[in-house]
N, C-alpha and C positions, 0 to 999 in steps of 0.2 A: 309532932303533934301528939300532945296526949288525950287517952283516948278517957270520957267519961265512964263513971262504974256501972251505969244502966248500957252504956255502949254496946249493940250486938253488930257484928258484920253484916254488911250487903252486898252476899254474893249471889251470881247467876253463875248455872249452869246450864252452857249450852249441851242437848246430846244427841247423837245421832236415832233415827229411827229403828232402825233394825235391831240396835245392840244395846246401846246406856240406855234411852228413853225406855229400852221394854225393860231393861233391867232396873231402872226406877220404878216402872210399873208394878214391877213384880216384888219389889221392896214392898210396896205400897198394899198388896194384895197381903202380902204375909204380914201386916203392920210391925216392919220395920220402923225406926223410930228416926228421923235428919231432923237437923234445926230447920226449925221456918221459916230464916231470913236464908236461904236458900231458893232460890227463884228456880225453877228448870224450864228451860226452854227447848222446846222441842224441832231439828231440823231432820229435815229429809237426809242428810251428810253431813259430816262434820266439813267435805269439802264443800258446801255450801256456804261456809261460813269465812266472810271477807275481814278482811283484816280492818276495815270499814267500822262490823259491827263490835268489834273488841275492842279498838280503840270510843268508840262513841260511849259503851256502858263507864269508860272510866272516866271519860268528861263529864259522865253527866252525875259522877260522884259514887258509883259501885265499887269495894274496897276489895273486891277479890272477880277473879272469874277462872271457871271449871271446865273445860272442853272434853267432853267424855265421848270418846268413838269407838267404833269395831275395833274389835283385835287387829295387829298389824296380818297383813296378808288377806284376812278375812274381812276383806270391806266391802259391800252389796255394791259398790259402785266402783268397783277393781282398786281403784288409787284414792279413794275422795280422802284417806284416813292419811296416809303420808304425804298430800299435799297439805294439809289443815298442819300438820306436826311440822311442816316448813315453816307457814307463815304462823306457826306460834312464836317457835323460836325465833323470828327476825321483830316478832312483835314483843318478846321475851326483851329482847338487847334493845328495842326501843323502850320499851319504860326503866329499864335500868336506866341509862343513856340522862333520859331527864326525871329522875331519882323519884320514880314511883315503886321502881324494884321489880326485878326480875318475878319473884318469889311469892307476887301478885296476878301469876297468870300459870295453870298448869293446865298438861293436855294427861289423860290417860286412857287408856284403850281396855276394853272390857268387852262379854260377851251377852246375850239375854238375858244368861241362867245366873251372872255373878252377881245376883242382888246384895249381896253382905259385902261382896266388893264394891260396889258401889258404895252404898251406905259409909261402909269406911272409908275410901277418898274422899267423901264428900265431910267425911268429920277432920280428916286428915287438914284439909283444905281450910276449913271453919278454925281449926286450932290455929297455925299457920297465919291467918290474916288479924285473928286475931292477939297475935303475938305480936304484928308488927303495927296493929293499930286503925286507928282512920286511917283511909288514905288522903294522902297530900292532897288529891285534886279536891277531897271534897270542903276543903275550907274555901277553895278558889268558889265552886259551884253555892254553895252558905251566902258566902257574902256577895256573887252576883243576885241571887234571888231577893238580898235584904236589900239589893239598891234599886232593884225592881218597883 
């Protein structure tokens, strides 16, 4: 699929409370600058996050997603950050598998204070999707709505 020249990605980022989300916050406080088809969603854990809601953002047509948690080791919920990095990976080889691509889903782990880290993943991320374009499913989700 090629992608239009007004084309911008839509992607979410999920992140954890304790560490990405304050560390987007604190982007935000220093006006750091992210693209704005960047959505951030905020969870209590990244191990709160079901392999559920990762696949549903790609059905329903989102061309990237960001999973940003606590540093390894240092996760407020002892493990929630290397279970989440589990079931990225098995959700990783599922959308390669039916050629949505691996390289449409990244987890990284950051702390409060790495606001420019953040910022940069999250541009990192934006380059990345957009290098590989629309995604696949959302011609499927286009032309369900136009038969709507």
């Amino acid at each position: 699929m090629t992608a239009p020249a007004a084309w911008k990605p839509e992607i979410i980022a999920f992140c954890c409370n304790y560490c990405a989300y304050a560390a987007a916050d604190l982007a935000g406080a220093r006006r750091m600058q992210y693209p704005p088809n960047v959505r951030v969603v905020h969870l209590p854990c990244t191990g709160k996050l079901e392999m559920e809601h990762v696949l549903a953002a790609f059905e329903k047509g989102i061309d990237g997603v960001l999973v940003a948690g606590c540093l390894e080791g240092g996760c407020h919920f002892l493990e929630g950050n290397l279970r989440a990095k589990r079931r990225i990976e098995k959700i990783r080889q599922m959308l390669e598998e039916i050629g949505v691509g691996a390289e449409r889903l990244r987890m990284v782990n950051l702390s409060a204070a790495q606001a420019p880290t953040f910022v940069q993943r999250v541009n990192e991320m934006v380059d990345t999707v957009t290098r590989l374009g629309p995604s696949p499913l959302r011609a499927s989700v286009t032309e369900g709505a136009r038969a709507s």
